[in-house]
N, C-alpha and C positions, 0 to 999 in steps of 0.2 A: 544721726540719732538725737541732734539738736530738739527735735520736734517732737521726740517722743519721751519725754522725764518720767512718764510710769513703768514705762516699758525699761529704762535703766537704771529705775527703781529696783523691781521686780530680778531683774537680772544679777544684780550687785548681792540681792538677799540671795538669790537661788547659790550664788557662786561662793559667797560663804558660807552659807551651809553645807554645800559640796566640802568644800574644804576643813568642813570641822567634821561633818563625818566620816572622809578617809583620813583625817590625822590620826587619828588611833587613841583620841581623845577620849575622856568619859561624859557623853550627850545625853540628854535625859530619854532620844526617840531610841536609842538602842535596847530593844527591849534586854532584861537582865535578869536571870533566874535567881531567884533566891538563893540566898547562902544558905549548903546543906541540902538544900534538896536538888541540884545533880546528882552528884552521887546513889542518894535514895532512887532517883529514877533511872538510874542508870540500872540498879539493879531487878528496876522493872518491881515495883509496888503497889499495893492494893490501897485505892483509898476513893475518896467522897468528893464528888465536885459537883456548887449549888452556884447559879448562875442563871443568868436572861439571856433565853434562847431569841438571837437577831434569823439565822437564816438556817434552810433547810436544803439539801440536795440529795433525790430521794435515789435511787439505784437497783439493779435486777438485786441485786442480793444485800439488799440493807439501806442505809440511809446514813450521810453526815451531816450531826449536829456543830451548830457555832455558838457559843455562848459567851456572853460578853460580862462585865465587871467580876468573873470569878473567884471564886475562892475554894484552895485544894484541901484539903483536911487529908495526909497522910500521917500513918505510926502516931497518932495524936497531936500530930503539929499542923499549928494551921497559919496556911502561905496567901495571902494576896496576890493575886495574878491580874492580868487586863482579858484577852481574851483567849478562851479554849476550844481545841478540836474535839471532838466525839464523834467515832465509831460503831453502830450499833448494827447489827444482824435483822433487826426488824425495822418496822416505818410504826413510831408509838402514835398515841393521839393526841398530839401536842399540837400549839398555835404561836404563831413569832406573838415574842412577846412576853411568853407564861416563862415564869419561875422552876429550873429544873433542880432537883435532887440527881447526880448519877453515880450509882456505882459501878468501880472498875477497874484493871489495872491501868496505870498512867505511865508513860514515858517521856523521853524528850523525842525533839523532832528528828529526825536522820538528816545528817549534814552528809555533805558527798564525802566520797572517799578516794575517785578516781575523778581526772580531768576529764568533762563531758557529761555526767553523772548531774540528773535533775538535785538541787537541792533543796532539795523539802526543808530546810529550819530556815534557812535562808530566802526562799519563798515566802513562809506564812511568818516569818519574823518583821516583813514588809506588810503584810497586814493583822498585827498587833497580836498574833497567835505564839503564845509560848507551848505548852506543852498538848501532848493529845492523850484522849484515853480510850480502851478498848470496852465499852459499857459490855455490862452482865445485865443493868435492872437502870430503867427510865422511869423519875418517878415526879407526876407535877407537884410544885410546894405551894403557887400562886397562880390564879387564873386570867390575874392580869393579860390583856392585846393589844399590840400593836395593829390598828385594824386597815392600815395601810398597807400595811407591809405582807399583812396575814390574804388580804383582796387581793395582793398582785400574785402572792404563792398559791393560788388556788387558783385563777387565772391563768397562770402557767401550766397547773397540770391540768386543767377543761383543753387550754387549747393543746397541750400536748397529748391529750387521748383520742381530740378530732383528727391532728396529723396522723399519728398510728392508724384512723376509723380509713381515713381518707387518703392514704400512700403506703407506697409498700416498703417495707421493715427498712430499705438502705435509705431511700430517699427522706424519710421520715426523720432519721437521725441526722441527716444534712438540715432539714429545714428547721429540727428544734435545737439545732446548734449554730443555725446560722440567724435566726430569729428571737428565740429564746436565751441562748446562752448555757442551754441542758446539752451536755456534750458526753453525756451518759450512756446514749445508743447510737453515738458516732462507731461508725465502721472503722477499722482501723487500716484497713487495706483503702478506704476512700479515703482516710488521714494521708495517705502515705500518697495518692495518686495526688490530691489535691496539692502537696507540699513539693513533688516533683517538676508537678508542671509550672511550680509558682503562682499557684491562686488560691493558697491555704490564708490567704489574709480574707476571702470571702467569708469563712470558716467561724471568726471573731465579729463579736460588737463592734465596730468599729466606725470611726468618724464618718468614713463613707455610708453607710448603714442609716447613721443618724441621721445625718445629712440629707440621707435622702427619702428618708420616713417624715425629719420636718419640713422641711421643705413640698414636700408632699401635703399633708397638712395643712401648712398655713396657707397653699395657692387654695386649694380647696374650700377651707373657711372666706377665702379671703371675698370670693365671688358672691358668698352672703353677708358678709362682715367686715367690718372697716379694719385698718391696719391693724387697731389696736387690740381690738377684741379677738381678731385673728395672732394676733403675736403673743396673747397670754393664753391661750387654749391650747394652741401650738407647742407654746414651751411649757405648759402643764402637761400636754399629752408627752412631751420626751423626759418628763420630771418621771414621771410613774411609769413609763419604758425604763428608767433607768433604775428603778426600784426590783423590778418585774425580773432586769436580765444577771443584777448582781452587782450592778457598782463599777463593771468592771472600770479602767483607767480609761481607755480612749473615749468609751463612752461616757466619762465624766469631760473629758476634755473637750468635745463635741458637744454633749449637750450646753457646755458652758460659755463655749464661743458662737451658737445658737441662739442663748438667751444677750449676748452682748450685741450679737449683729441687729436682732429684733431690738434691742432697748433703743439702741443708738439711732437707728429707724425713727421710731417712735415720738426718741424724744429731736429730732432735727439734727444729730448730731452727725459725724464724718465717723463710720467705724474703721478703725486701726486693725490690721491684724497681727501686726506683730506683737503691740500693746493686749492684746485679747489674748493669744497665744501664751505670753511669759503670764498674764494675772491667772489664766489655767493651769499655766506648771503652777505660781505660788499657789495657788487653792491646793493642788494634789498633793505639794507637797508640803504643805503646813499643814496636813491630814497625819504625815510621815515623810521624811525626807529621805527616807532606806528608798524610796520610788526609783530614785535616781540612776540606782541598778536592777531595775527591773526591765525584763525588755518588752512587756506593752507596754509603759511609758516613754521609752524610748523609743519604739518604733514609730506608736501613735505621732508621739510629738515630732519627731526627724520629720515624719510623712509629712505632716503639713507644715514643718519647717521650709522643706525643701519645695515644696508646692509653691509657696509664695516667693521664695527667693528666683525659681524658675521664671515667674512672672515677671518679677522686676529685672530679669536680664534679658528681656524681650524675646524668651527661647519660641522659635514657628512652631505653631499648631503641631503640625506633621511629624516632627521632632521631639514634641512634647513628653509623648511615653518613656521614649529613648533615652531620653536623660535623664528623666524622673529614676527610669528602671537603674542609669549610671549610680543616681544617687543613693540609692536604697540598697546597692550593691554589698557595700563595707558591713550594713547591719544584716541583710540575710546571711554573708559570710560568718559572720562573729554567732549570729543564733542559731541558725540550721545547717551550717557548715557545707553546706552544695549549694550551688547557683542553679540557677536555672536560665538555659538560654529559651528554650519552646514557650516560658512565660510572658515574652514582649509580647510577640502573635497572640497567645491564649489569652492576658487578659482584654484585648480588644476586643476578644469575640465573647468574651463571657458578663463582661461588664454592664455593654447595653441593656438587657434582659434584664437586670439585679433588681434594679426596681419596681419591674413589673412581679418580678418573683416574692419579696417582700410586701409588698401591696398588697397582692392577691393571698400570700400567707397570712397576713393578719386577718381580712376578710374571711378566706375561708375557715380559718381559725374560729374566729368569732360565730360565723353565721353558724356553724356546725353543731355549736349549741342550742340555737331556736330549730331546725332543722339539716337532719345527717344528710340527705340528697344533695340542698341547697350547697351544703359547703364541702361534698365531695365534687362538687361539677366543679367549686370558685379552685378548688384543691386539684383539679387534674391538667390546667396548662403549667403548672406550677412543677409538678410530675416529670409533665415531657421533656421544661427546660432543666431541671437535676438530672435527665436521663441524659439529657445532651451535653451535659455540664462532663458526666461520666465518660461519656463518647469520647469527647477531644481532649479529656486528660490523659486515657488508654491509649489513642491516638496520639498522643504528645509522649506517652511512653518508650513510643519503636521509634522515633526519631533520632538517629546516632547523633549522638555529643548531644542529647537535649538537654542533660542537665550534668555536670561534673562536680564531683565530691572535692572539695581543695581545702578542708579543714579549717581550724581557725587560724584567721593571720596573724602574724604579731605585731604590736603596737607599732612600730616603727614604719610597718608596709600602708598599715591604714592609715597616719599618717603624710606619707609621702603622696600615696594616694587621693588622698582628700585636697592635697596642692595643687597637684595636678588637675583635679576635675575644676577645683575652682579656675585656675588657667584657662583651662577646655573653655570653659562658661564666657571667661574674659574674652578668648579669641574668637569666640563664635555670632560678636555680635559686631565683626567690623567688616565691612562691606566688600570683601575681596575674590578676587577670579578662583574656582575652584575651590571655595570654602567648606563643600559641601562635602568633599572627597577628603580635606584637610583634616576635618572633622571626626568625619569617619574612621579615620588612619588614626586620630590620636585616640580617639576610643576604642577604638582595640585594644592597642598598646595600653592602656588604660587597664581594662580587665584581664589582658597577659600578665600585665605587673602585677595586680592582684593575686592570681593565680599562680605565681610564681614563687618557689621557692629556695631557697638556700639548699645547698648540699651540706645538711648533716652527717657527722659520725654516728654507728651505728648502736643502736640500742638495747638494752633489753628492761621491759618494763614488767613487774609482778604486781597483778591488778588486784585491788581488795575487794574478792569477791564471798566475805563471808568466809564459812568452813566448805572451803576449795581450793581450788589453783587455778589459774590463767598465766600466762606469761606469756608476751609480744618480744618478739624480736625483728625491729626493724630498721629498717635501712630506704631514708626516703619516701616514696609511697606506699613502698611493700615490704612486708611482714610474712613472718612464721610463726602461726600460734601453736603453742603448746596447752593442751589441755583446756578446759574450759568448762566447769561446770561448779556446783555449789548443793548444800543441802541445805543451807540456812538463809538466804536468801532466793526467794519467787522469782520465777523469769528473768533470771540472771543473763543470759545471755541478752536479753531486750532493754532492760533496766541499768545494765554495768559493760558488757561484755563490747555491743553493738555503739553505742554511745560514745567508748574510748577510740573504736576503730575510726568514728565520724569526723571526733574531734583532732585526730592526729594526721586526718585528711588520708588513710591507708586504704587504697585502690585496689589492691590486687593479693591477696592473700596468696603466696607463691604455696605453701603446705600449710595443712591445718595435722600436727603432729598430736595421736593421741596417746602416751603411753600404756595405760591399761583403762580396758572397759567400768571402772567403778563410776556410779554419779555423779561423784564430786566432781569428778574429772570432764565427762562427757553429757551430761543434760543442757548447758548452756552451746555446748555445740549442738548439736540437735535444733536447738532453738536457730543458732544460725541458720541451719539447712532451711529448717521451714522458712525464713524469712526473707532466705534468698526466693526460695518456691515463690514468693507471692509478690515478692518486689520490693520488700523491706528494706532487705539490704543493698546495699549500694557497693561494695567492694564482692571484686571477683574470686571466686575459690579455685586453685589449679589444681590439686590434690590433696588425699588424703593419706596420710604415712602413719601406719600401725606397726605394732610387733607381730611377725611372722607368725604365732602362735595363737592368734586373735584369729587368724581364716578362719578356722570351725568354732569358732567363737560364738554361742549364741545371747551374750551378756549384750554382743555390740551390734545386734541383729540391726534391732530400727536402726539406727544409722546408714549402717551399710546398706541396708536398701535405698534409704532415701538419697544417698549416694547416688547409687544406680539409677536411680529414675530422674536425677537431674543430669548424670553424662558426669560425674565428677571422677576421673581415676581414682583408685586406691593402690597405693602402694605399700606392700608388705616387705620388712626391714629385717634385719639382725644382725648378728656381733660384726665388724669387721666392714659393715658398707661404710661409706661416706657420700655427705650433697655437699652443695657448695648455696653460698645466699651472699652473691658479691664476691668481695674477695674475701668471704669467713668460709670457714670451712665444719662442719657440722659430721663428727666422728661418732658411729655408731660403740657402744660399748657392750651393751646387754641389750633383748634376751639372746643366748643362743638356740639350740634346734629343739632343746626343750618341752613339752607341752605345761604350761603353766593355769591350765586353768581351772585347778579345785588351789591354787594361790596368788590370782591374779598381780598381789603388790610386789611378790617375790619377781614375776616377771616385769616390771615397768620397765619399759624404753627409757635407757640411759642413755645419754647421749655427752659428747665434748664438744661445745662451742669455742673454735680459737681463730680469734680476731687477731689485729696486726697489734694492740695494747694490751688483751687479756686475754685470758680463758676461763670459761664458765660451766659446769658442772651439773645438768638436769638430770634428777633422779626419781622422777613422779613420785609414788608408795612404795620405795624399794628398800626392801627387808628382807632377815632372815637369810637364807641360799642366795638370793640374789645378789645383796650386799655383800658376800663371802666373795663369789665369783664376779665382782666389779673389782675387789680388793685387789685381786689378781692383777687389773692391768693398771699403766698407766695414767690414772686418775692428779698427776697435780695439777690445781688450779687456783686461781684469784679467787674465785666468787664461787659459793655452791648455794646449789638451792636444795634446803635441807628438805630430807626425805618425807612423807607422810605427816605435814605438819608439824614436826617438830616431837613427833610420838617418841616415847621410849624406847620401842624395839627397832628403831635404827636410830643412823648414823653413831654406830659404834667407835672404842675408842680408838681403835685399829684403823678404821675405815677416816677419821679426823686426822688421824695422823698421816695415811695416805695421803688426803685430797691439799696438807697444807694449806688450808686455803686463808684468808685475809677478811674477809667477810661472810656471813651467813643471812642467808634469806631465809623468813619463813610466810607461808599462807598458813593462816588460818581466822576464825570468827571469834571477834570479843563475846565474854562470857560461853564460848560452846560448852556441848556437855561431855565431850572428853578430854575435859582438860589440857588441852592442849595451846601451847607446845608443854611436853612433861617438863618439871625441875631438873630431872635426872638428863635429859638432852641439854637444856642450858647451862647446863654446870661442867658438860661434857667441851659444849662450845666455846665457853671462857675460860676452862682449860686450855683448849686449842690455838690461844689465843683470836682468835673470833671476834667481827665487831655487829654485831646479831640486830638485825633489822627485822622488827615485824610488822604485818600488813594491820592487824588489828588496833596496832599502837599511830605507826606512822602513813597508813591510808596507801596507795599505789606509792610503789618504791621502784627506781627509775637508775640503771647504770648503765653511765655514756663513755664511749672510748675516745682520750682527749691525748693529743699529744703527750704529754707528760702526765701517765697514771691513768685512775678513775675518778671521773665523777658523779657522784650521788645524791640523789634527788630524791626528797621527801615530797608528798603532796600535801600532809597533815607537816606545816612547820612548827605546833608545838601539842601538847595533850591539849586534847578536847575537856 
């Protein structure tokens, strides 16, 4: 690195800056909400935000505004902010640029609550967004334009209404998300194929993309035009590509080492790419340095990290993907939690084409506004290959073991990992009998160890889903979930539910336990089923275990069919069965033969978890009769999960005394509108001596069976 002083320049800033913002220090890039106004928004406030709208993302049902230098006007106090999100039900007639008025209620952003769970404040906190508002009324103050920026926003939507003119509604949404950057009428089932098969990097702007739209370009220029003239029209055409698609990271990173490979050209110089590489993180990240933990900069940058260090370890042609794919391995496991093996094969076959498919998108794009003919013909080989793109993803679907779920790793595995491959790299360039096989063999081993996991003690997690319940009880890769649904949170199952399963790498849901039919309980299951129906899901369901009083059940109808039409047993329970899940044993308690259903919560599925360390206590909604007739039997335990949220009409004082228990779990959602959990429950529980965990307070709550005792695992380690 003698040779390169910018490049250890650059690396020495980037590394302390790393270091100052995971020390827990106070940095000036950590955006910081006003004193006093969390709280205000926390309880969800109505107020006035006047700001300079930079960009727009228009959608089937509304539109999100960004608005930069803000200022919030709530309860008459007024907050300087940097930048704001906005929500609006309509598409106003605004222009990037103009001066907005908006009223509305404002909150803060949602930070996650369970491990795997997208984090929205932590996302747009990396791009300088504090809070969002839910507009009622968009109103212009200043007609000022940004007329650069407003050319490429209108350019996007001419060419995104020729793709629509010109492919059909799935393919369409491939091409103005893989073109554009409008990921708005991406198919979610083509999300899901593309991500399987491992070519969901197609999906993104990405240095590949760039690369090969400029380079495109500048040969093209270049056969009328001299270097130079060809290398600034070039990098001006991927300046306003990168205006056009959003900014995103890689494509800032790309276009940046584009304009350095051309400069260095130009001016006689030797281009460096390591040196070009690190002066693109400092640009990105003296933009923000929160980048750092973002994973398209990460990805972006690994990807053409490892590109060129592959080079310099003189990796063969033939080999090339193969280890590339080694390298990239640690970060698809850490962000999408499955591998994909069907990916090596897939993206060799899908790559070649890209550039003709891009080429021809833009073309057809473009000409579709002087004539619709013209640019449905440049728009229909473009068709065939997304149709074929669709083909050998579906087909990379049925291939057993194509892709395996193995969760996220822990730091110490990627780690180890990453030693090894550097090893692999070391050994693969010395000239010896049978290298190829050698190689081979340690590359397995390679992604076995990855894959591999520690034998954990068994758990049970209480996910915060909102005003619901969920609880995982696992062991390993498989689990039994109890319950699963929300009323206060939207596709909970997809958004909360689905996301913890991925991240905790859980393969095989041995029983999905429902206690009683009510929504809370069952709409994010539902969600599961469907999402196994279409390939969402990635963990297997074995059964489904209700209370015997649920058969004539018509509360739990959709389910149980859709049950039945995926081949899922159900199994119907009461007082007195027992399962086993390893060596824990799972003790039915209630309902008995009963008909419970003009009181569904009276009936919930009670049940005894006793592990070799604890026992644990599931009571879904159980009140009234039912909590009388649980009274009855042997009920003590360590840990109960109190009944129906924490409501007043259970967990009696009878019923406290029974269970003795040592902790108390509660679900429910900050601010719901039944108050819950009641005063009169928690006054109950610290009576009982009770150490009262709640999901709204402390975010997923996590108890592990540890040789000595329990241990207990907050996801939120202090108030938000």
């Amino acid at each position: 690195m003698r040779k390169r002083p910018l490049c250890v320049l650059c690396c020495c800033f980037i590394l302390l800056t790393i270091l100052l913002t995971v020390s827990g220090l106070p940095v000036p890039w950590q955006e910081q909400i006003p004193s006093g106004l969390s709280q205000t928004m926390k309880d969800g406030a109505e107020g006035c935000l006047y700001g300079q709208l930079y960009r727009i993302q228009e959608k089937s049902s509304g539109c999100t505004l960004y608005i930069k230098n803000s200022i919030l006007v709530v309860r008459s106090n007024r907050y300087s902010l940097n930048n704001s999100k906005i929500i609006y039900d309509k598409v106003p007639e605004v222009r990037i640029g103009n001066s907005l008025c908006v009223f509305g209620k404002v909150s803060l952003l949602q930070k996650a609550a369970n491990p795997g769970q997208f984090d929205a404040a932590a996302y747009e906190q990396v791009r300088h967004i504090s809070v969002q508002m839910k507009a009622a009324l968009v109103e212009v103050t200043d007609n000022s334009v940004d007329w650069l920026s407003e050319a490429a926003r209108r350019l996007q939507a001419s060419m995104g209404a020729q793709f629509d003119k010109g492919l059909t509604e799935q393919e369409s949404g491939v091409l103005k998300t893989m073109l554009l950057g409008d990921k708005a009428d991406l198919d979610a089932e083509i999300r899901q194929l593309y991500q399987k098969g491992g070519i969901s990097h197609i999906l993104a702007i990405s240095g590949m993309h760039i690369s090969l739209l400029g380079m495109g370009v500048y040969r093209l220029l270049r056969k009328c035009l001299g270097n130079i003239w060809s290398s600034v029209l070039s990098g001006s055409f991927l300046f306003f590509y990168l205006i056009l698609t959003g900014w995103s990271v890689s494509a800032q990173r790309a276009v940046f080492m584009f304009w350095l490979r051309r400069g260095a050209e130009c001016a006689g110089r030797t281009y460096d790419e390591p040196t070009a590489l690190s002066l693109a993180a400092l640009v990105v990240l003296g933009e923000n340095p929160l980048y750092i933990f973002d994973s398209g900069f990460l990805l972006s940058f690994g990807a053409a990290f490892f590109l060129w260090m592959l080079k310099q370890f003189k990796v063969e042609k033939r080999a090339f993907s193969l280890y590339f794919w080694l390298c990239m391995l640690p970060f698809t496991a850490c962000f999408y939690y499955e591998i994909s093996f069907v990916g090596i094969v897939l993206n060799l076959l899908i790559l070649p084409p890209l550039g003709c498919i891009l080429f021809l998108g833009i073309m057809g794009g473009l000409a579709g506004m002087l004539s619709s003919v013209l640019g449905t013909a440049l728009l229909l080989p473009v068709e065939i290959l997304l149709k074929m793109y669709t083909l050998l993803a579906r087909l990379a679907m049925q291939v057993p073991f194509g892709s395996l779920l193995v969760g996220r790793p822990p730091v110490w595995q990627l780690i180890l990992y990453g030693a090894g491959l550097f090893g692999l790299l070391l050994f693969q360039r010395k000239n010896i009998r049978g290298k190829p096989l050698l190689c081979g063999l340690s590359g397995s081993f390679l992604v076995l160890f990855l894959i591999f996991r520690l034998p954990s003690p068994l758990s049970v997690s209480m996910l915060d889903v909102g005003q619901g319940d969920c609880l995982v009880i696992q062991k390993g890769s498989s689990a039994v979930l109890v319950d699963g649904g929300s009323t206060s949170v939207k596709n909970v199952g997809q958004y909360r539910i689905v996301p913890y399963l991925r991240y905790k790498g859980i393969r095989t849901i041995r029983s999905i336990i429902l206690t009683h039919p009510d929504g809370d309980h069952m709409n994010g299951l539902c969600e599961l089923l469907e999402m196994r129906k279409t390939g969402e899901l990635s963990s297997q369901i074995e059964q489904i275990t209700v209370p015997e009083w649920m058969r004539e059940s018509a509360e739990w109808e959709k389910m149980q069919t859709m049950a039945g039409q995926q081949e899922i047993p159900v199994v119907y329970t009461r007082k007195g069965d027992t399962f086993r899940f390893g060596s824990s044993i799972i003790r039915v308690l209630h309902p008995d033969m009963e008909n419970y259903g003009k009181n569904t919560n009276a009936g919930s599925l009670t049940f005894l978890l006793q592990t070799n360390t604890f026992t644990m206590l599931f009571t879904g909604d159980l009140e009234g009769e039912g909590e009388q007739a649980v009274c009855r039997e042997n009920i003590r335990c360590d840990v109960l999960k109190v009944a129906h949220h924490g409501s007043a009409n259970s967990s009696s004082r009878e019923f406290l005394e029974k269970t003795d228990s040592t902790i108390a779990l509660i679900s429910c959602g900050e601010g719901n509108r039944y108050g819950h959990p009641h005063k009169e429950t928690l006054e109950r529980l610290q009576a009982a001596g009770c150490e009262i965990l709640c999901t709204m307070d402390s975010g997923q709550i996590t108890i592990k069976a540890k040789q000595k005792g329990i241990w207990i695992e907050k996801f939120r380690k202090e108030d938000p």
